[in-house]
C-alpha positions as CSV (number, residue, x, y, z in Angstrom):
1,X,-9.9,-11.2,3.4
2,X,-12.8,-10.7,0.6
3,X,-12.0,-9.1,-2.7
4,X,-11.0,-5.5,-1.9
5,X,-9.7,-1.8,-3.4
6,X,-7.0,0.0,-1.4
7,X,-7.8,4.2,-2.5
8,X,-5.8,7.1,-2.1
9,X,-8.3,8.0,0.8
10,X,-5.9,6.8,3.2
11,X,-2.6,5.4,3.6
12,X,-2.1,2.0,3.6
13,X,0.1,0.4,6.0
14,X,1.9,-2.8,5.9
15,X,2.8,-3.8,9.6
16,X,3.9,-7.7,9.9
17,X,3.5,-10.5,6.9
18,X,0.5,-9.5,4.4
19,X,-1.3,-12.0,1.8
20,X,-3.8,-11.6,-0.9
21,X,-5.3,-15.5,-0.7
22,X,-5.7,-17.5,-3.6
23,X,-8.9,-16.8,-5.7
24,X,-9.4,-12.7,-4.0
25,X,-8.1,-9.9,-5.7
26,X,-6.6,-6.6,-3.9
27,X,-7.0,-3.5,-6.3
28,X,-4.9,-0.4,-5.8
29,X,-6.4,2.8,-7.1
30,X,-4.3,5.2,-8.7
31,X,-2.5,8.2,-6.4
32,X,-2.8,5.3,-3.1
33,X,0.7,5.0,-0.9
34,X,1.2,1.8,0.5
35,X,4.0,2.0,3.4
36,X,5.7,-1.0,4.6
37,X,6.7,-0.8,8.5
38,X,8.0,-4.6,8.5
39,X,6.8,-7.4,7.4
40,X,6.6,-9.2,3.7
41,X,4.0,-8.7,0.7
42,X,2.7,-11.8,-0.4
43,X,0.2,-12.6,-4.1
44,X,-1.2,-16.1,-3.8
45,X,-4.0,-14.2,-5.5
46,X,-4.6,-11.6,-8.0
47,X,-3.1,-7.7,-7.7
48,X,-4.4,-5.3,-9.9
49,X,-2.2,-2.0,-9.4
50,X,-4.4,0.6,-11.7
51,X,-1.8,3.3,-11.6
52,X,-1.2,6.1,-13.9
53,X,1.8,8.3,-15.2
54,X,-0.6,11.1,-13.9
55,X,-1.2,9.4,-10.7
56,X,1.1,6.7,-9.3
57,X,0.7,3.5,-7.2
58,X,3.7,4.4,-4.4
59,X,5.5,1.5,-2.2
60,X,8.0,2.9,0.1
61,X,9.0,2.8,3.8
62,X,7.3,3.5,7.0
63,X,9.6,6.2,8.0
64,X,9.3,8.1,3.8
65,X,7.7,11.7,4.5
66,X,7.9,12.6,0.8
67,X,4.9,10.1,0.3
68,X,1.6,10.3,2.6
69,X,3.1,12.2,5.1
70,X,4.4,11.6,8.4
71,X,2.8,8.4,9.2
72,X,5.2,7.2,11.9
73,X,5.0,10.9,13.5
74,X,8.6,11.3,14.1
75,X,8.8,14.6,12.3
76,X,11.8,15.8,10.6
77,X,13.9,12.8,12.6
């Protein structure tokens, strides 16, 4: 991993164990979803969440439709 900036572009997805290393940073723009589908989030490093009342930073589930859609395409299920 290299210093890097999750946007709301896509959905970010969390599949197994994930960890910002010691001396990187992981930026989250404002408005991004982060989904977890299993797996732990780990900050050895630095996390800048740059969220605003406006525009939220969202971690949720996999399976949430509310927030960046259907991204386990299950539907309505």
């Amino acid at each position: 991993m290299e210093n890097t900036t999750w946007t709301d572009a896509e959905v970010q997805v969390i599949a197994g164990d994930f960890t910002i290393p010691d001396g990187l940073t992981l930026t989250i723009d404002p408005g991004t979803v982060v989904k977890f589908e299993f797996g732990q989030f780990f900050v050895d490093g630095t996390l800048n969440i740059a969220g605003t009342a406006a525009e939220s930073v969202v971690f949720t589930s996999y399976a949430d439709d509310a927030h960046g859609g259907d991204t386990n395409n299950d539907g309505n299920a």
